[in-house]
DRENPA-543617 format. One line per 5 residues: number of its first residue (from 1); for each residue x, y, z of C-alpha. Coordinates in steps of 0.1 Angstrom, whole numbers, plus 5000, padded with zeros to 4 digits. Layout:
N
NUM = X Y Z | ...
***
This chain:
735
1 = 9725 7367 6787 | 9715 7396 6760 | 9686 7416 6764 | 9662 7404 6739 | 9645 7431 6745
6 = 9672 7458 6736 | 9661 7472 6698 | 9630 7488 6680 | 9612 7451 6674 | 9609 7423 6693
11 = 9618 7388 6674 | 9592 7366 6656 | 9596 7333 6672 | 9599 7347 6707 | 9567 7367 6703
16 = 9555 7336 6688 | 9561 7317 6724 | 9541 7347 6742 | 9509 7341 6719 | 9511 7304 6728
21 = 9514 7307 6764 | 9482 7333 6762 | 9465 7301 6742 | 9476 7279 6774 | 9465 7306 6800
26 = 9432 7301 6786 | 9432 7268 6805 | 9434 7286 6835 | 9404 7311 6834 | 9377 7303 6855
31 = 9355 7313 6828 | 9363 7289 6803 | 9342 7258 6804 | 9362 7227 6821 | 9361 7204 6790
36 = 9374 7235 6773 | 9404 7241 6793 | 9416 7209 6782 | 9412 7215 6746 | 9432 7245 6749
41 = 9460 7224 6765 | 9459 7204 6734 | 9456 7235 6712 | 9491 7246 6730 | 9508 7214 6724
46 = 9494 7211 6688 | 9512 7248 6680 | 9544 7239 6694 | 9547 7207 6678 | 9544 7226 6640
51 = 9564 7255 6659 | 9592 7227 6655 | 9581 7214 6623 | 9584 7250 6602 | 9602 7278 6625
56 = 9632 7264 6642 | 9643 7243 6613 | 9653 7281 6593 | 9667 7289 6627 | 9691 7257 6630
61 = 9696 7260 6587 | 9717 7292 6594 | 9739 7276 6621 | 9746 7245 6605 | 9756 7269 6572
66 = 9782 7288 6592 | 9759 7318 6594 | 9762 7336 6630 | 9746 7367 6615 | 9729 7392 6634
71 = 9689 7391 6634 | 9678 7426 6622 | 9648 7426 6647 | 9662 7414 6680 | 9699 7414 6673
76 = 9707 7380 6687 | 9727 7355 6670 | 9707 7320 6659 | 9720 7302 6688 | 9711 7328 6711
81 = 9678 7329 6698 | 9674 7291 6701 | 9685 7298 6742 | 9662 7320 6743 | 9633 7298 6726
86 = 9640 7268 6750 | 9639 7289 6782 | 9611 7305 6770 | 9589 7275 6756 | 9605 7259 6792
91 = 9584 7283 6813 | 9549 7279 6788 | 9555 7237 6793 | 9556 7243 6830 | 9525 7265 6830
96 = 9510 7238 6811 | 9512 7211 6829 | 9508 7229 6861 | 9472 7234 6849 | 9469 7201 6834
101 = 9468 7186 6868 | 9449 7212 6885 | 9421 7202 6858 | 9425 7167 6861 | 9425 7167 6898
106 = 9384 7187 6895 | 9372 7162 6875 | 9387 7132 6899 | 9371 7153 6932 | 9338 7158 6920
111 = 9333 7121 6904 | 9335 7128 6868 | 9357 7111 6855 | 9400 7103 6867 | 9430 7096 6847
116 = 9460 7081 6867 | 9491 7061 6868 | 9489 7023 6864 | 9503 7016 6897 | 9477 7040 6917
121 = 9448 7015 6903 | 9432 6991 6927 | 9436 6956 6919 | 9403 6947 6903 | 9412 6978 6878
126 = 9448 6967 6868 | 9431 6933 6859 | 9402 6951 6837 | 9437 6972 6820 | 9454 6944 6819
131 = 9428 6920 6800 | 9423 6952 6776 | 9468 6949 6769 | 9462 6915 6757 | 9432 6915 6737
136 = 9435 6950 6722 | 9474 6963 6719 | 9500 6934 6720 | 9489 6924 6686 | 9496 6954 6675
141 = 9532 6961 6686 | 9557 6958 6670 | 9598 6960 6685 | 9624 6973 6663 | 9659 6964 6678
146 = 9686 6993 6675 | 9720 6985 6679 | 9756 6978 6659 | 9738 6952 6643 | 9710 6967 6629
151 = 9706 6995 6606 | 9692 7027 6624 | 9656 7024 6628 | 9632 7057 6610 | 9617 7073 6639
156 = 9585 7090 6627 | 9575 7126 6631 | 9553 7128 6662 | 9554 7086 6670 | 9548 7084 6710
161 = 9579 7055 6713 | 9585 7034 6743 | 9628 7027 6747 | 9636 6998 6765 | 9672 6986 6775
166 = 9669 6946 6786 | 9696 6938 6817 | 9711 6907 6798 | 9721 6923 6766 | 9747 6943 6749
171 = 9749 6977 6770 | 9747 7000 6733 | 9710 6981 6722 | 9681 6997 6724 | 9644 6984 6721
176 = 9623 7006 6704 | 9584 7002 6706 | 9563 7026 6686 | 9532 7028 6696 | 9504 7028 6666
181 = 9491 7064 6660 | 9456 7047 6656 | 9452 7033 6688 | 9434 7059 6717 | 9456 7070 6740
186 = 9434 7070 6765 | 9420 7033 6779 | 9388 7036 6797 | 9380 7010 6823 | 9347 6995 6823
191 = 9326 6985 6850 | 9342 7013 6879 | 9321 7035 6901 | 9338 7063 6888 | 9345 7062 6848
196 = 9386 7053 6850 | 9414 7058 6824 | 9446 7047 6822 | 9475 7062 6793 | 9480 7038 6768
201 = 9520 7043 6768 | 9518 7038 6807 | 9497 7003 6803 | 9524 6994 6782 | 9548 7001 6804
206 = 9535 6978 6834 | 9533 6947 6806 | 9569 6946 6796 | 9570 6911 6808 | 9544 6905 6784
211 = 9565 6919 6754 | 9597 6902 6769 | 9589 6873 6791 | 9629 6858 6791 | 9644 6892 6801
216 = 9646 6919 6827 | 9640 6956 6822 | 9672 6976 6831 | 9659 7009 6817 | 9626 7023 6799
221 = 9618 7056 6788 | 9589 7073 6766 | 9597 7096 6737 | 9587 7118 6713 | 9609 7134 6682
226 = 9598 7163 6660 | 9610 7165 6625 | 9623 7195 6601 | 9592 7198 6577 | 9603 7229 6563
231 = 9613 7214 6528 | 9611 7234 6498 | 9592 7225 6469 | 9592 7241 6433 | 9557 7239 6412
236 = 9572 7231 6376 | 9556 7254 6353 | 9568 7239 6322 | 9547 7207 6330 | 9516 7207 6307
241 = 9501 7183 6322 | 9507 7186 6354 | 9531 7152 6357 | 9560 7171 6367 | 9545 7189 6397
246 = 9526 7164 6407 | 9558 7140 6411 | 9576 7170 6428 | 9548 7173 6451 | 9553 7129 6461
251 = 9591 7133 6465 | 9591 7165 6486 | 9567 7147 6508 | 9589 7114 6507 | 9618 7136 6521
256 = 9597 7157 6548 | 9595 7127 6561 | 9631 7123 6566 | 9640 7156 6577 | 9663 7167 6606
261 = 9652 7164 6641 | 9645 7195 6656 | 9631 7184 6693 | 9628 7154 6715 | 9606 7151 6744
266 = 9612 7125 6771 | 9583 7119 6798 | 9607 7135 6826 | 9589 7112 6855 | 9608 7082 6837
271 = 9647 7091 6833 | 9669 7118 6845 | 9693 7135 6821 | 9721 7116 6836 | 9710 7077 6827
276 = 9724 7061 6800 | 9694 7052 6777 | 9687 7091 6776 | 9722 7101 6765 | 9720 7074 6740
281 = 9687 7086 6729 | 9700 7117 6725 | 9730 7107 6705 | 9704 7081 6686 | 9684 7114 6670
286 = 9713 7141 6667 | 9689 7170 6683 | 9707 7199 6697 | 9708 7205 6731 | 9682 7236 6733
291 = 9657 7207 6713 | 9658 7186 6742 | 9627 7187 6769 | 9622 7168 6796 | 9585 7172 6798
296 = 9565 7169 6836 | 9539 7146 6824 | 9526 7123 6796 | 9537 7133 6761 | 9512 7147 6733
301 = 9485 7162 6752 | 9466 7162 6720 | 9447 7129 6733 | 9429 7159 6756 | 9409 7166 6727
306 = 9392 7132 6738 | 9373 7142 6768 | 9352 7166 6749 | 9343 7139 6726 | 9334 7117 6752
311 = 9322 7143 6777 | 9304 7171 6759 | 9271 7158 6750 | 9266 7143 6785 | 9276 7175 6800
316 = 9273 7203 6780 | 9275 7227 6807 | 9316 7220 6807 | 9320 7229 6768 | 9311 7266 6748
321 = 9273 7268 6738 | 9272 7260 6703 | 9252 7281 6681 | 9241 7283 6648 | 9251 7311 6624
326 = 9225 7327 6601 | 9215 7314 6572 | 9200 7328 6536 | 9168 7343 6546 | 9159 7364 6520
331 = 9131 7365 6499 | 9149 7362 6468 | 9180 7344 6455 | 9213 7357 6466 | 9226 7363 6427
336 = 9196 7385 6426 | 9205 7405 6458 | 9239 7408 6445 | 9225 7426 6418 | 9217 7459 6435
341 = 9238 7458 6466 | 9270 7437 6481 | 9269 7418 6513 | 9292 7416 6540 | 9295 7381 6561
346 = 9312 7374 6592 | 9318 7336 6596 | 9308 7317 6622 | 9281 7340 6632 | 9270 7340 6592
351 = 9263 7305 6579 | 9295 7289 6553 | 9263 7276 6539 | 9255 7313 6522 | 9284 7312 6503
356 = 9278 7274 6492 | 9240 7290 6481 | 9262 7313 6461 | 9280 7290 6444 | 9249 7264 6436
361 = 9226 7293 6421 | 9257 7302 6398 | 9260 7257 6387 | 9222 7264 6382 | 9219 7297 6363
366 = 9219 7283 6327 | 9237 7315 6314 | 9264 7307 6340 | 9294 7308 6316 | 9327 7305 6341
371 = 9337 7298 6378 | 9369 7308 6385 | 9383 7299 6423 | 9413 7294 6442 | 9417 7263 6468
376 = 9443 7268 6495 | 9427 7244 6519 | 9389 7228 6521 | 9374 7200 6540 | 9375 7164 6535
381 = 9343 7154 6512 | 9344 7191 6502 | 9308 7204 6491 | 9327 7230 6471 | 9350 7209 6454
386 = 9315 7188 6449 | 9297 7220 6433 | 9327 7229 6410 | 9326 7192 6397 | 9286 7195 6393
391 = 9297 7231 6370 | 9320 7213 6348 | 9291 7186 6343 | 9269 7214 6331 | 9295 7223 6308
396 = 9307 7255 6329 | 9345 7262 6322 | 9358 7258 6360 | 9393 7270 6367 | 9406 7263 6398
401 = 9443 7273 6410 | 9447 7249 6438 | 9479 7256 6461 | 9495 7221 6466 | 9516 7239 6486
406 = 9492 7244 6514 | 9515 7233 6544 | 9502 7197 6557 | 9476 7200 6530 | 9494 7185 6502
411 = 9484 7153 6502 | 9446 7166 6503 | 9452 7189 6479 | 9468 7164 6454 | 9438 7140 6457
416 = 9415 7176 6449 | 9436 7178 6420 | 9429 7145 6407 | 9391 7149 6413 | 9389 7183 6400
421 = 9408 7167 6367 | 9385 7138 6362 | 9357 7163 6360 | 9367 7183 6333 | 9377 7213 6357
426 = 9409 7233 6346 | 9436 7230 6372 | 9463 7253 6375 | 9491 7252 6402 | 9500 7295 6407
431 = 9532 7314 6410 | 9563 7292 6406 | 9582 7307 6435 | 9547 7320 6455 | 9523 7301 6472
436 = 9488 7318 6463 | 9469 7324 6494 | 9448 7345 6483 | 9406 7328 6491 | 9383 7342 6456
441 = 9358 7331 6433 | 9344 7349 6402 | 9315 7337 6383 | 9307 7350 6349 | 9274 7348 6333
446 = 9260 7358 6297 | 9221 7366 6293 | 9225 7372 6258 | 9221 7410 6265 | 9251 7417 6290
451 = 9274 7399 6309 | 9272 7400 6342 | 9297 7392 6370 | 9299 7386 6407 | 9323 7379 6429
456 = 9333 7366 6465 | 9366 7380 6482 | 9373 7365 6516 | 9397 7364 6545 | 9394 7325 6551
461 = 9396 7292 6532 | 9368 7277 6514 | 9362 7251 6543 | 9335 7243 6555 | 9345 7222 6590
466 = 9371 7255 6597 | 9349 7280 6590 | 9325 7268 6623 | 9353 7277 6645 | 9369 7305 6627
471 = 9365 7340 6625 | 9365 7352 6590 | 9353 7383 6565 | 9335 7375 6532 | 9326 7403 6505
476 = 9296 7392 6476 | 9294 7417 6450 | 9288 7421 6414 | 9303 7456 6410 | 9323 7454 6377
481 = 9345 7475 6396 | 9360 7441 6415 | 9346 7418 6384 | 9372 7436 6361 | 9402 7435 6388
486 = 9392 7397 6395 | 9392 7388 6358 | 9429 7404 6354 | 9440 7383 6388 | 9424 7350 6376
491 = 9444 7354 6341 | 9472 7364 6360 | 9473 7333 6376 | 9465 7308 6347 | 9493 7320 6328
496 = 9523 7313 6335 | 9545 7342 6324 | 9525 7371 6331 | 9536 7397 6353 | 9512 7412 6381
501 = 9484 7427 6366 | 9475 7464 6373 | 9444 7469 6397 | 9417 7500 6398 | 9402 7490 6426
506 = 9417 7455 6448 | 9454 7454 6462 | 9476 7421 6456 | 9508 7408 6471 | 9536 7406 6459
511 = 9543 7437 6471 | 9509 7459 6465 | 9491 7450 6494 | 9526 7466 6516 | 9520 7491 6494
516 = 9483 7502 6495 | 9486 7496 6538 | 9521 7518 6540 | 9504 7549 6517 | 9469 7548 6538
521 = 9493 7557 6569 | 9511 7580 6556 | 9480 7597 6539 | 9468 7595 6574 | 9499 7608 6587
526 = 9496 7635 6568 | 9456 7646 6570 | 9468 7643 6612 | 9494 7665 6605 | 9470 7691 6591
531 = 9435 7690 6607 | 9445 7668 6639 | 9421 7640 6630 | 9426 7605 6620 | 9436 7570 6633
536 = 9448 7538 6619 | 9429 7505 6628 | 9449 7471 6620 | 9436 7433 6626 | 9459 7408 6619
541 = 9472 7373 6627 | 9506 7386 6628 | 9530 7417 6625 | 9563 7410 6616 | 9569 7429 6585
546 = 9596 7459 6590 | 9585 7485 6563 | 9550 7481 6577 | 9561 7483 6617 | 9587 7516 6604
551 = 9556 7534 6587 | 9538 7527 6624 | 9565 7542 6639 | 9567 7574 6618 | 9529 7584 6620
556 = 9528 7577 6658 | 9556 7600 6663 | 9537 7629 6648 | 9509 7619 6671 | 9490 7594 6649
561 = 9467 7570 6671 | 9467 7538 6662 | 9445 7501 6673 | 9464 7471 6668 | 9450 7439 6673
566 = 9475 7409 6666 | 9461 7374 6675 | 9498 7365 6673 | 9536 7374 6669 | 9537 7410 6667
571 = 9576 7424 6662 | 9563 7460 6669 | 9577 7476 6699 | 9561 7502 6726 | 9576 7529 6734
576 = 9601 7533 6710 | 9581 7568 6691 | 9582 7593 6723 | 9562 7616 6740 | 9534 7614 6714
581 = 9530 7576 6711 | 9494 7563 6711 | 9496 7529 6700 | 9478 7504 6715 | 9489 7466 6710
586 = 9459 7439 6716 | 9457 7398 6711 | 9422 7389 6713 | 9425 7347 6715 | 9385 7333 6727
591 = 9360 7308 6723 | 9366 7312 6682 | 9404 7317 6664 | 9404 7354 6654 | 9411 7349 6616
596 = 9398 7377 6599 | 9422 7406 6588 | 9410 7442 6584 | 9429 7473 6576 | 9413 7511 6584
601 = 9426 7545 6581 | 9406 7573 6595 | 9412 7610 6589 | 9388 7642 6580 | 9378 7622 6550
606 = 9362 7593 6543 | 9377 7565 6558 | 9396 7536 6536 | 9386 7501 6551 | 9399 7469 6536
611 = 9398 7431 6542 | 9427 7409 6534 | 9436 7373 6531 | 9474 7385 6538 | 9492 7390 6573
616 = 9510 7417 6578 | 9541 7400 6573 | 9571 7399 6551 | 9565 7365 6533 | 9527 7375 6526
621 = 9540 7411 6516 | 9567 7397 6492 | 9570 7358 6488 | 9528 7350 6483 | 9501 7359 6460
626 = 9477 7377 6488 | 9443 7397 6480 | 9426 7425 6492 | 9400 7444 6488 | 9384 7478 6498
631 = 9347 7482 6508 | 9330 7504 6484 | 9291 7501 6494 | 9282 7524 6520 | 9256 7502 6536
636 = 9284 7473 6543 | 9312 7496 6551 | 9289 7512 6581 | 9289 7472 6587 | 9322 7468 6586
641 = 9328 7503 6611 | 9302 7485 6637 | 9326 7452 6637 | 9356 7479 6643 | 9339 7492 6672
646 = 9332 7459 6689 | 9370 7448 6684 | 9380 7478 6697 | 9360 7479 6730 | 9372 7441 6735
651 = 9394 7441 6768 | 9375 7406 6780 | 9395 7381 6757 | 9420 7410 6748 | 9453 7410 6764
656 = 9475 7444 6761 | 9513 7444 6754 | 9532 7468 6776 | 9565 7485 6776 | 9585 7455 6787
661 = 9571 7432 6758 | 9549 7413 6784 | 9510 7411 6778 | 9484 7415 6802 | 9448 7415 6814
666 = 9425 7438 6830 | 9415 7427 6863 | 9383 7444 6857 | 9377 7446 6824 | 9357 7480 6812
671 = 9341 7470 6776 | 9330 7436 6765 | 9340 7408 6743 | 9337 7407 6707 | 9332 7372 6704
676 = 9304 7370 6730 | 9289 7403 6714 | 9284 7392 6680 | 9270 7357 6693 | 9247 7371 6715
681 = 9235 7394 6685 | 9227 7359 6670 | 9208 7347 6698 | 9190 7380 6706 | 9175 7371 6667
686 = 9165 7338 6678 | 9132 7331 6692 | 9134 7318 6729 | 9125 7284 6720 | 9158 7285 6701
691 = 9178 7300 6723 | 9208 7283 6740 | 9208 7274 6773 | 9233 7297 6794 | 9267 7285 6801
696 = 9277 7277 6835 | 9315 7272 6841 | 9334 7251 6870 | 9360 7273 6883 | 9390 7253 6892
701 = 9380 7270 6933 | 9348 7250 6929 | 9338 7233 6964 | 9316 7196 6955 | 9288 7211 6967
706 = 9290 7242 6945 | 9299 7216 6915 | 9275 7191 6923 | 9245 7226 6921 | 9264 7239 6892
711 = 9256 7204 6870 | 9220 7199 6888 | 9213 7232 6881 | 9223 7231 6842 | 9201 7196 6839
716 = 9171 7216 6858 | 9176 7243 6830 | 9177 7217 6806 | 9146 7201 6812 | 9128 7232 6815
721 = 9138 7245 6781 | 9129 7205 6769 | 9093 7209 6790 | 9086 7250 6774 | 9090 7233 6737
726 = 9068 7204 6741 | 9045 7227 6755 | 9048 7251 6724 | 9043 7224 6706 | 9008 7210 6723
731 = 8995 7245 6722 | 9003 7248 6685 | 8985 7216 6678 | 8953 7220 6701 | 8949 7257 6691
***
């Protein structure tokens, strides 16, 4: 087998696998909450699964075209790489379900609540399941017959489906029972000492009889297909009226739907690889033989994400202590503030809500004249779809570019559209042959003396739900410095053939973004080079981009330090710039999704810092229309310097690549984590009536009697928080 890790980069998709497996390693720390560990099971399986949907389809494209080329990074062929994906992926499924079980089997020892097979039931609980089959899932199955007979049935992207071969019929048909998406996965028996549930798919399963009561069961299996979803689709920009995309938009989704399969995963406790409904499976969906998995467990461990629900508020000592991010506490609107200084937010731990009190004061001002904002994804019942419907109302001209393109957005996005329409808003669709990622609103008002501008540049999406749970950077300002570059980048975008604007101040992709980050390092480079200060700080979701990674290269050969922290694929390679080399490689993956990007180079002068919406990869340098934007005021950028130091202390939720393309932790870490930091700055600003109770964790060593102390002692903290309020509260009153 080649070396994959021969070369100066390591490949995407492989790195890809490694950032995943760091996700499901999570479920195995001891200090993650036990409700928790679960959800970052499901997190794992809900990667892979668009893994399959987006980055192996290109992969299996170039075979079926009769192209064997060479990939630049990691010089294997595309079949190789897809070896090297399945072994790889092979070892993170193992690790996954290995932990799956541990978790499961804490929660069945210490009496919170068990998940097994049908058949390890007792009696009285089959009969409970069973009762449940017939009143709340036979009506709602359906069996599709496959066989010479019948045209071949549409398996859905994702459908859990149960494959029966009957004894008394031809040996070539196959049953096929899909099991409704909307049903729970996970059946909970009622009226059990200790709370029971059964799998859905395996209930089904032990009530064939039920589903076909004149014929014997020679064969069952439960599977799972994944779908090519990596369909282009063109935005027509000679559409006035935006007909012509919008019917683009409902036949590219039509045909995503029809795509090629790219995996199948069959519940390997069921069939081996040798029976003949799995060959015929196999044959059935036309997957190649590095898409198949035989998977140690049930399929979809999505349903995890259950437990929380049911769990969390009972026992909120097994999930994260949720906090609440700061809101708008000065004494004067924020439109006002933005007059005479910017501000700097760092989601979750600042309120979305600030940026929604940004956008109401500008539907209020009466001199408001324009909102201009791009939507790449928001929440359902957005309040900020909501507020640029209330500006149009007012008779504020709203432009919105809304990227339809959004992957597994569309449909969301095209009923935005429609709402956004009916409002009177402007809608406009971007770049033709670029999706516009880039997350920025300008708002324009006009006192009768001046206009006046302000602006909002961030990192993340304008969602609401997201922005609880991810870390993201958000610039306010009305320096006409970024009013004048935004007003160019808004036109930019509403009209269809204009080329890219030029910018005095922000940096935007296509192209400019690689730009402005490959002439900082070599400006750095070459202040080093001279003085023998300087150092280059990069946050990003990923590093894959070859110009950038080369420009890396060359400054840390001359000496050039440089923090990396890449949540995760990162193509760039240790070792490979000699003796001088001082590069150090992080993935920081916590409580929250690292999200933000931000880009700092250090030398005898004063430093350039810079937040992005792009990666530092080549589709965002090239193929998107990406934002960013330096920090100008001095009183944020020593804010944004702070947030570089925390990151760069973080070896608790960091792990470090080494030479051999691995990563790893420290077994005793020295700094602290970043995460925890900046939340315990928001609880430190809390009074203690409002601060959280501390988290205690149930390590998977946990005896019952330290478990069964663990949860009395987190109820006993409970209380006592609940009896220090109430007696707050009397003394208040009585005073």
């Amino acid at each position: 087998m080649k070396d994959i890790y021969a070369g100066e980069f390591y490949n995407r998709d492989l790195s890809w696998l490694l950032f995943n497996r760091r996700v499901i390693n999570l479920s195995t720390n001891p200090d993650t909450p036990l409700l928790e560990r679960l959800n970052f099971l499901a997190i794992g399986s809900n990667n892979l699964d668009e893994f399959y949907n987006v980055r192996i389809p290109s992969i299996e494209d170039q075979i079926s075209l009769g192209r064997d080329g060479i990939d630049p990074k990691s010089g294997l062929t595309p079949q190789e790489l897809l070896t090297q994906i399945h072994v790889r992926n092979s070892k993170n499924i193992s690790q996954q379900y290995d932990s799956l079980y541990q978790i499961l089997s804490i929660f069945n020892e210490h009496k919170l609540f068990s998940l097994n097979p049908y058949d390890q039931l007792s009696t009285d609980e089959q009969e409970t399941a069973n009762h449940y089959f017939h009143q709340r899932i036979l009506p709602f199955l359906n069996v599709v017959t496959y066989d010479n007979l019948h045209s071949r049935p549409e398996i859905k992207d994702g459908t859990l489906i149960i494959a029966i071969r009957l004894a008394d019929t031809a040996p070539n048909a196959i049953r096929l029972i899909p099991i409704p998406p909307k049903l729970s996965r996970l059946v909970r028996l009622q009226h059990t000492e200790l709370d029971q549930f059964v799998l859905l798919e395996d209930l089904i399963r032990h009530n064939f009889s039920e589903i076909f009561p004149d014929h014997e069961i020679e064969e069952s299996l439960t599977f799972r297909i994944t779908r090519d979803k990596d369909v282009d689709m063109e935005i027509d920009m000679d559409d006035e009226n935006s007909e012509g995309t919008i019917a683009n938009m409902e036949r590219y989704l039509a045909a995503r739907e029809r795509g090629n399969t790219t995996r199948v995963e069959i519940e390997a406790l069921e069939a081996s690889p040798q029976a003949q409904l799995f060959q015929q499976l196999v044959k059935l969906t036309h997957v190649r033989e590095t898409g198949i998995y035989n998977i140690p467990g049930p399929l979809d461990l999505t349903f995890l994400f259950q437990f929380e629900k049911i769990y969390g508020k009972k026992h909120p000592e097994l999930t994260y202590t949720p906090f609440a991010g700061r809101e708008w506490t000065q004494n004067k609107p924020m439109l006002d503030y933005l007059n005479h200084q910017d501000l700097l937010l760092q989601y979750p731990y600042d309120n979305f809500d600030q940026f929604l009190t940004f956008l109401q004061e500008a539907v209020n001002d009466p001199h408001t004249v324009t909102i201009k904002q791009t939507i790449y994804r928001v929440a359902d019942n957005s309040k900020v779809v909501e507020l640029l419907k209330e500006a149009a109302a007012k008779g504020i001209h709203v432009s919105v570019i809304v990227e339809l393109r959004a992957r597994f957005d569309e449909e969301h996005n095209l009923d935005i559209v429609e709402e956004l329409e009916d409002a009177g808003c402007f809608v406009y669709f971007g770049k033709e042959h670029m999706k516009v990622h880039s997350k920025t609103c300008l708002v324009l008002k006009n006192d009768g003396s001046h206009p006046t501008g302000y602006v909002h540049i961030g990192t993340g999406n304008y969602n609401e739900k997201t922005a609880n749970q991810f870390v993201d950077l958000n610039l306010f300002s009305s320096n006409p410095a970024y009013v004048k570059d935004l007003s160019r980048f808004f036109n930019y975008l509403e009209t269809d053939d204009a080329q890219p604007p030029h910018y005095e101040t922000v940096a935007a992709s296509p192209h400019r973004i690689e730009d402005m980050v490959i002439q900082n390092i070599k400006h750095v480079t070459e202040r080093y080079q001279s003085t023998g200060q300087g150092h280059v700080f990069l946050k990003t979701n990923a590093l894959t981009d070859q110009e950038v990674i080369e420009a890396i290269y060359d400054a840390a050969k001359v000496g050039v330090p440089f923090r990396i922290i890449v949540r995760g694929a990162c193509c760039l390679k240790l070792g490979v710039c000699g003796d001088k080399e001082d590069i150090t490689v992080t993935s920081i993956i916590g409580e929250l999704l690292e999200h933000n990007r931000i880009y700092a180079f250090f030398s005898d002068e004063e430093p350039s810092l810079w937040i992005s919406s792009a990666d530092l990869m080549t589709r965002n340098m090239d193929n998107r229309v990406e934002l960013a934007a330096p920090i100008l005021d001095e009183t944020i950028r020593q804010q944004l310097l702070n947030i570089i130091e925390v990151y760069s202390q973080d070896d608790v939720d960091g792990s470090f690549l080494n030479l051999d393309g691995r990563y790893f932790k420290h077994d005793v870490p020295n700094g602290k984590s970043a995460q925890q930091t900046f939340i315990r700055e928001i609880t430190d600003e809390h009074s203690p009536v409002n601060a959280p109770v501390p988290r205690e964790t149930i390590s998977s060593s946990a005896s019952p009697k330290s478990l069964s102390a663990q949860l009395k002692y987190a109820r006993i903290l409970n209380m006592a928080l609940a009896l220090l309020v109430l007696a707050l509260l009397l003394l208040l009153i009585f005073k």
